[in-house]
N, C-alpha and C positions, 0 to 999 in steps of 0.2 A: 075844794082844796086839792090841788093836785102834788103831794106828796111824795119824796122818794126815801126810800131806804137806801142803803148802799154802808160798806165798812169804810172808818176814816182813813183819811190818807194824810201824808205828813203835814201836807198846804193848811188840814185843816185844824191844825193845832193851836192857832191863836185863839180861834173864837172858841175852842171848847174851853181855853181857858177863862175865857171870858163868862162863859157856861157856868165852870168850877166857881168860882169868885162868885157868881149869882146863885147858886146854890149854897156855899158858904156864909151870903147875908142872911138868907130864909132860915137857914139852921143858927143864927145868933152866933157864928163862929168867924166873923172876915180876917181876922188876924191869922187864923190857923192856917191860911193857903202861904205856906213859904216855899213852896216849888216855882222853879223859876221855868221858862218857857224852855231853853234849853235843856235843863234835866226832864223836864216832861216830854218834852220829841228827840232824847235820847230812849230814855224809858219805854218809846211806843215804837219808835223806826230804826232804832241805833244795831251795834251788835250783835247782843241778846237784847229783844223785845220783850218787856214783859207784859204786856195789855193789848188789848184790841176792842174797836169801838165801833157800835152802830152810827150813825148819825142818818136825823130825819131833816129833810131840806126843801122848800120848794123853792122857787124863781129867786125867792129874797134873800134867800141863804139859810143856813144848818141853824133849827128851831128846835132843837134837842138831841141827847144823845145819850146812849145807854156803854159802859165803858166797861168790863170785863176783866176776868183770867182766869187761872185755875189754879185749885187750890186742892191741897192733900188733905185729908182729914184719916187720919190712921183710925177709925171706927168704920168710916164713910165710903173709902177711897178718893179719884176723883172726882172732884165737883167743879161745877162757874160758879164764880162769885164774882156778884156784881159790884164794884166797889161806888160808884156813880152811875146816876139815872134822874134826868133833869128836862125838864121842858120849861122853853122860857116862857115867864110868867104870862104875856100877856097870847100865848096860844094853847093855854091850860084850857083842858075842858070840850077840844075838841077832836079827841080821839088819839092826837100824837104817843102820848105815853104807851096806851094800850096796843100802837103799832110795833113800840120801842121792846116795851116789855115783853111781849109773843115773839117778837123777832127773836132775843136774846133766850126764850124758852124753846125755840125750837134750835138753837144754836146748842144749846145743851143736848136734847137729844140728839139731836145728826152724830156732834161728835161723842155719842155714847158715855156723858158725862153720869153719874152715878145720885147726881140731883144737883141743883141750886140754891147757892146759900145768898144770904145780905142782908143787912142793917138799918134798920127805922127808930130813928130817936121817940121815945114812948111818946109823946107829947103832938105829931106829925100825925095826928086824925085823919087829914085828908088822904095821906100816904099809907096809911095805915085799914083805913075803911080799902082803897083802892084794890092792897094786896089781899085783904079779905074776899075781895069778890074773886079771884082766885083758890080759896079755901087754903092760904097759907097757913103752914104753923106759923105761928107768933110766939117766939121762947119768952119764956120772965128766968130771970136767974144769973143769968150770966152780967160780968160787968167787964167792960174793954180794959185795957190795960196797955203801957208802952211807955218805949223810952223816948226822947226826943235825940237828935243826930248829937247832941253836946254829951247827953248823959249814957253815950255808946263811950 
């Protein structure tokens, strides 16, 4: 399998959303993607950019992608938080993720990030065992919270 990393570029904004949305079935949630493709390739190439994204790609096109930022944490300082990290289903299993994921871990160190943080729905075994073999913390405790753009 002959594989590339590289950071996305704006051309490659369809299919990550296409990404998102597949990701979004696996988590029980397809309704909750209401970003539209234009606020998402403002969000990532516009003015202020706030993200930036691995994507892994052979011959056939972008097979996953790990999508990023940074985040304050006033205990912490800076940190990446990885907000999505996705390999499509049917190239699970054969190393992509682990490319995705050390890619985005050593993006943290280079830019002297203070650690990385991110989110596995308790119930996501596979995602879960994976970040273990990392020797992640795994917090219990905390619960998300948020407004939706109406109830701003």
């Amino acid at each position: 399998m002959n594989i590339q990393l590289r950071f996305a570029v704006q051309e490659d904004c369809p299919r990550l959303l296409e990404l998102i949305k597949e990701l979004a079935e696996y988590e029980k949630a397809p309704e909750e993607v209401t970003v539209t493709l234009a606020e998402f390739i403002e969000a990532g190439f516009g003015k202020q950019p706030v993200w930036k994204a691995f994507v892994a790609e052979d011959a056939t096109g972008i097979l996953g992608f790990a999508l990023y930022y940074t985040r304050y944490s006033t205990w912490k300082g800076c940190r990446l938080y990885l907000e999505d990290f996705i390999v499509t289903e049917s190239q699970r299993g054969k190393g992509l993720g682990k490319l995705l994921f050390e890619r985005v871990m050593k993006e943290a160190k280079d830019n002297n990030y203070n650690g990385m943080t991110w989110q596995v729905l308790d119930w996501n075994e596979p995602a879960i065992n994976f970040y273990k073999k990392y020797n992640a913390h795994i917090e219990s405790g905390w619960l998300n919270t948020s407004f939706s753009k109406d109830q701003l």
